[in-house]
C-alpha positions, 0 to 999 in steps of 0.5 A: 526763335522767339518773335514778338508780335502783338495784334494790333488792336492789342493794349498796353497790358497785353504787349508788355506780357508778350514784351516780357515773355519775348525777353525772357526767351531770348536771353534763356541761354544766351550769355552774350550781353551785346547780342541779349541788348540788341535783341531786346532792344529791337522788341522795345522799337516796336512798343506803340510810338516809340523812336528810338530804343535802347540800352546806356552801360554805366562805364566809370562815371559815364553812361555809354551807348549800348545796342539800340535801334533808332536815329544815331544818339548821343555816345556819352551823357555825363552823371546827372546829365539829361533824363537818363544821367537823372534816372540812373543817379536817382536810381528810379525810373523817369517819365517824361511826357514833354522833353522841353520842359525837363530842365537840362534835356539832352536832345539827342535827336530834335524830333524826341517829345517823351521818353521813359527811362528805367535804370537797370540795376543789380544790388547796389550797383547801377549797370545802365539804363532802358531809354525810349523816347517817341517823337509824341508827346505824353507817349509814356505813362507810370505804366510803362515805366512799371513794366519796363521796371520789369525788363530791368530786373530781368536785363539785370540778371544777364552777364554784365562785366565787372 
Protein backbone atom coordinates (compact mmCIF):
# COMPACT_ATOMS: atom_id res chain seq x y z
CA UNK A 1 0.00 0.00 0.00
CA UNK A 2 0.84 3.35 -1.40
CA UNK A 3 0.95 6.13 1.75
CA UNK A 4 1.32 9.79 1.04
CA UNK A 5 3.36 11.96 3.24
CA UNK A 6 5.29 14.83 2.61
CA UNK A 7 7.73 16.54 5.30
CA UNK A 8 6.40 19.20 6.49
CA UNK A 9 8.69 21.75 5.43
CA UNK A 10 8.01 20.43 1.97
CA UNK A 11 6.74 23.07 -0.99
CA UNK A 12 3.98 22.89 -3.07
CA UNK A 13 5.91 21.56 -6.21
CA UNK A 14 7.41 18.92 -3.94
CA UNK A 15 3.79 17.55 -2.50
CA UNK A 16 2.17 17.48 -5.82
CA UNK A 17 5.06 15.08 -7.19
CA UNK A 18 4.51 12.87 -4.00
CA UNK A 19 0.26 13.61 -4.71
CA UNK A 20 0.68 12.40 -8.17
CA UNK A 21 2.95 9.64 -7.52
CA UNK A 22 0.39 8.39 -4.72
CA UNK A 23 -2.43 8.56 -7.22
CA UNK A 24 -0.89 6.77 -9.76
CA UNK A 25 -0.34 3.91 -7.41
CA UNK A 26 -3.27 3.48 -6.01
CA UNK A 27 -5.55 3.57 -8.88
CA UNK A 28 -2.59 0.81 -10.69
CA UNK A 29 -5.13 -2.15 -10.87
CA UNK A 30 -7.95 -1.06 -9.02
CA UNK A 31 -10.68 -0.85 -11.16
CA UNK A 32 -13.40 0.31 -8.62
CA UNK A 33 -14.11 3.81 -9.27
CA UNK A 34 -15.72 4.57 -6.01
CA UNK A 35 -12.89 3.03 -4.11
CA UNK A 36 -10.17 4.98 -6.54
CA UNK A 37 -12.13 8.57 -5.73
CA UNK A 38 -12.26 7.64 -1.94
CA UNK A 39 -8.61 7.26 -1.89
CA UNK A 40 -7.75 9.81 -3.72
CA UNK A 41 -9.83 12.17 -2.31
CA UNK A 42 -8.45 11.31 1.24
CA UNK A 43 -4.67 12.22 -0.48
CA UNK A 44 -6.26 15.50 -1.73
CA UNK A 45 -7.60 16.37 2.26
CA UNK A 46 -4.04 16.72 3.22
CA UNK A 47 -2.75 19.35 0.78
CA UNK A 48 -1.74 22.49 3.20
CA UNK A 49 -5.21 24.23 4.31
CA UNK A 50 -7.65 22.37 2.60
CA UNK A 51 -11.22 21.63 4.29
CA UNK A 52 -12.72 19.80 2.33
CA UNK A 53 -11.93 17.59 -0.47
CA UNK A 54 -13.71 15.84 -3.13
CA UNK A 55 -15.25 14.35 -6.16
CA UNK A 56 -18.85 15.99 -8.10
CA UNK A 57 -20.01 12.95 -11.06
CA UNK A 58 -21.68 14.42 -14.00
CA UNK A 59 -25.11 12.80 -13.87
CA UNK A 60 -27.77 13.96 -16.52
CA UNK A 61 -27.23 17.55 -16.29
CA UNK A 62 -26.27 17.48 -12.72
CA UNK A 63 -23.12 17.16 -10.97
CA UNK A 64 -23.84 14.69 -8.06
CA UNK A 65 -21.70 13.99 -4.89
CA UNK A 66 -19.02 11.38 -5.27
CA UNK A 67 -16.62 10.27 -2.50
CA UNK A 68 -14.91 13.17 -0.53
CA UNK A 69 -13.63 14.04 3.00
CA UNK A 70 -14.71 17.11 5.00
CA UNK A 71 -17.75 18.66 6.48
CA UNK A 72 -21.30 17.32 4.68
CA UNK A 73 -21.75 19.03 1.15
CA UNK A 74 -24.00 20.04 -0.97
CA UNK A 75 -25.68 16.79 -3.03
CA UNK A 76 -26.48 18.21 -6.28
CA UNK A 77 -25.43 21.59 -7.87
CA UNK A 78 -27.19 22.57 -10.95
CA UNK A 79 -25.45 23.31 -14.49
CA UNK A 80 -23.76 26.57 -14.32
CA UNK A 81 -24.43 26.55 -10.82
CA UNK A 82 -21.66 27.67 -8.20
CA UNK A 83 -17.63 27.33 -8.72
CA UNK A 84 -17.99 24.06 -9.55
CA UNK A 85 -21.27 23.87 -11.98
CA UNK A 86 -19.12 27.01 -13.73
CA UNK A 87 -15.88 24.95 -14.04
CA UNK A 88 -17.63 21.96 -15.27
CA UNK A 89 -19.75 24.22 -17.97
CA UNK A 90 -16.64 26.18 -18.80
CA UNK A 91 -14.52 22.99 -18.93
CA UNK A 92 -11.43 24.93 -17.47
CA UNK A 93 -10.19 24.81 -14.07
CA UNK A 94 -11.33 27.69 -11.65
CA UNK A 95 -9.42 29.59 -8.67
CA UNK A 96 -11.01 31.41 -6.54
CA UNK A 97 -9.12 33.25 -3.89
CA UNK A 98 -12.38 34.74 -1.96
CA UNK A 99 -15.84 32.59 -2.24
CA UNK A 100 -18.04 35.72 -1.41
CA UNK A 101 -16.78 37.56 -4.17
CA UNK A 102 -17.88 34.73 -7.00
CA UNK A 103 -21.12 35.77 -7.84
CA UNK A 104 -23.80 32.93 -7.21
CA UNK A 105 -21.10 30.85 -4.81
CA UNK A 106 -22.76 27.81 -3.40
CA UNK A 107 -21.78 27.93 0.50
CA UNK A 108 -22.10 24.47 1.13
CA UNK A 109 -20.15 24.74 4.40
CA UNK A 110 -20.23 28.83 5.91
CA UNK A 111 -16.45 28.27 7.06
CA UNK A 112 -15.31 27.81 2.97
CA UNK A 113 -13.03 31.03 1.94
CA UNK A 114 -11.28 29.60 -1.38
CA UNK A 115 -11.66 26.79 -3.58
CA UNK A 116 -9.99 25.20 -6.71
CA UNK A 117 -11.92 23.23 -8.92
CA UNK A 118 -10.75 21.20 -11.82
CA UNK A 119 -12.94 19.49 -14.24
CA UNK A 120 -12.17 15.95 -15.11
CA UNK A 121 -12.76 15.41 -18.51
CA UNK A 122 -12.40 12.55 -21.29
CA UNK A 123 -12.57 13.83 -25.09
CA UNK A 124 -15.63 15.48 -25.43
CA UNK A 125 -17.15 14.43 -22.64
CA UNK A 126 -17.27 16.13 -19.12
CA UNK A 127 -17.48 12.99 -16.20
CA UNK A 128 -17.08 15.50 -13.07
CA UNK A 129 -14.97 17.52 -11.37
CA UNK A 130 -11.92 17.89 -8.38
CA UNK A 131 -13.17 20.43 -5.65
CA UNK A 132 -11.11 21.67 -2.83
CA UNK A 133 -11.87 24.44 -0.94
CA UNK A 134 -9.91 26.01 2.52
CA UNK A 135 -11.47 27.76 5.37
CA UNK A 136 -8.41 30.33 4.08
CA UNK A 137 -8.79 32.83 2.05
CA UNK A 138 -6.04 33.07 -1.40
CA UNK A 139 -5.26 29.03 -0.43
CA UNK A 140 -5.38 28.10 -3.99
CA UNK A 141 -3.03 29.67 -6.77
CA UNK A 142 -2.82 28.96 -10.83
CA UNK A 143 -0.33 26.38 -9.45
CA UNK A 144 -2.76 24.00 -7.91
CA UNK A 145 -4.90 24.36 -10.29
CA UNK A 146 -2.26 23.11 -13.01
CA UNK A 147 -1.32 20.24 -10.83
CA UNK A 148 -4.65 19.34 -10.18
CA UNK A 149 -5.06 19.60 -14.01
CA UNK A 150 -2.86 16.60 -13.76
CA UNK A 151 -4.87 14.56 -11.44
CA UNK A 152 -7.97 15.07 -13.68
CA UNK A 153 -6.29 13.45 -16.57
CA UNK A 154 -5.25 10.52 -14.78
CA UNK A 155 -9.02 10.26 -12.73
CA UNK A 156 -10.16 10.69 -16.39
CA UNK A 157 -8.81 7.43 -17.21
CA UNK A 158 -10.32 5.21 -14.58
CA UNK A 159 -13.51 3.15 -15.32
CA UNK A 160 -16.34 5.66 -15.24
CA UNK A 161 -19.79 4.32 -16.24
CA UNK A 162 -21.34 5.20 -19.49
Amino acid sequence: MHTFDFPADADRAEIYTELLATAQALVEGEPDLVANLANLAACLKQLPGVSWAGFYRQVGDDLVLGPFQGKLACTRIGPGKGVCGTAAARREALVVADVDAFPGHIACDADSRSEVVVPIVRGDQVLGVIDLDSDRRGNFDDGDAAQLTKLAALVAGLDWPA
